[in-house]
C-alpha positions, 0 to 999 in steps of 0.5 A: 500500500505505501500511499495514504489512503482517503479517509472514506476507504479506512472503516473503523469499527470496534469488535467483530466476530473473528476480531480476536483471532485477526488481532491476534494472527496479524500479531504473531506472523507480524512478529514472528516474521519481522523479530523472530518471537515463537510460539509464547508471544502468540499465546500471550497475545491470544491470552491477554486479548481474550482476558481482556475482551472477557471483561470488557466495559465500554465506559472504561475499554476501547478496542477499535478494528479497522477494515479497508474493502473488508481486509482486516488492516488493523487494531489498538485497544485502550485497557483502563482497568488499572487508568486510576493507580498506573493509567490507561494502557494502550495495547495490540496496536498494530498494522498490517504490513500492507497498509503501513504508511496508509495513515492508518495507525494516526487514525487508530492512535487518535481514536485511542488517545481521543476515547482516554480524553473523553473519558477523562484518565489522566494519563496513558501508557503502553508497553514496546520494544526498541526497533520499531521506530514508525510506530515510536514516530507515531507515539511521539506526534501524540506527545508520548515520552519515553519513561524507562527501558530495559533489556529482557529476554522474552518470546525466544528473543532478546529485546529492549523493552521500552515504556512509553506515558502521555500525560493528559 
């Protein structure tokens, strides 16, 4: 894809039935292929998805899909079980390799930071990995700083795990 897409073509819509299959497909072989991480970061994206979407409350979650001509293209997830004592976390933030540079992860991003301002959480934080600098540009724009990294070995790799927090 490479190219902007015109907003028109970028459908943005919350859970669907399959939605945490795709998410958690696109996940694995996304990550799988690009990094190398095994079979335990599929489980834990599977996992975590499930928990999360088990216990889910529009008032305080948010999870967003997109869809372009009915392709799953991607997702990003607010987690604000824990907004009052560590902030809203952002989660399974991901774009398809085809739509990346289509301006789809901006539209994902702000529907996220624009759902914890309408709810009113004072901050937003997520959790990543040193390396992926388009999706870090992206935080940044929004005003995402980063506030710790480590190195860790985790899915059979060897990363910097990174945190990165918005004050809103």
């Amino acid at each position: 894809m490479k190219n902007k897409l015109p907003l028109k073509d970028i459908q943005i819509a919350g859970y669907f039935a399959g939605a945490i299959g795709k998410i958690t497909e696109l996940h694995a072989t996304y990550y799988s292929d690009q990094w190398g991480f095994d079979v335990s970061f599929e489980t834990q994206v599977g996992r975590e998805l499930s928990e999360f979407m088990s216990r889910f409350q529009e008032t305080r979650d948010g999870l967003w899909t997109c869809l372009v001509n009915q392709r799953f293209a991607g997702s990003a997830a607010i987690d604000g079980q824990l907004a009052e004592s560590e902030g809203a976390r952002l989660r399974w933030f991901i774009v398809a390799p085809e739509f990346q540079d289509s301006g789809i992860g901006s539209v994902l991003l702000d529907r996220a930071v624009g759902f914890c301002r309408q709810v009113g959480y004072k901050s937003v934080f997520l959790w990543t990995f040193k390396g992926l600098d388009a999706a870090r540009l992206l935080y940044e724009r929004l005003g995402f700083r980063l506030a710790e990294d480590h190195l860790v070995d985790q899915w059979g790799n060897h990363i910097t795990e990174q945190r990165f927090e918005l004050t809103l």
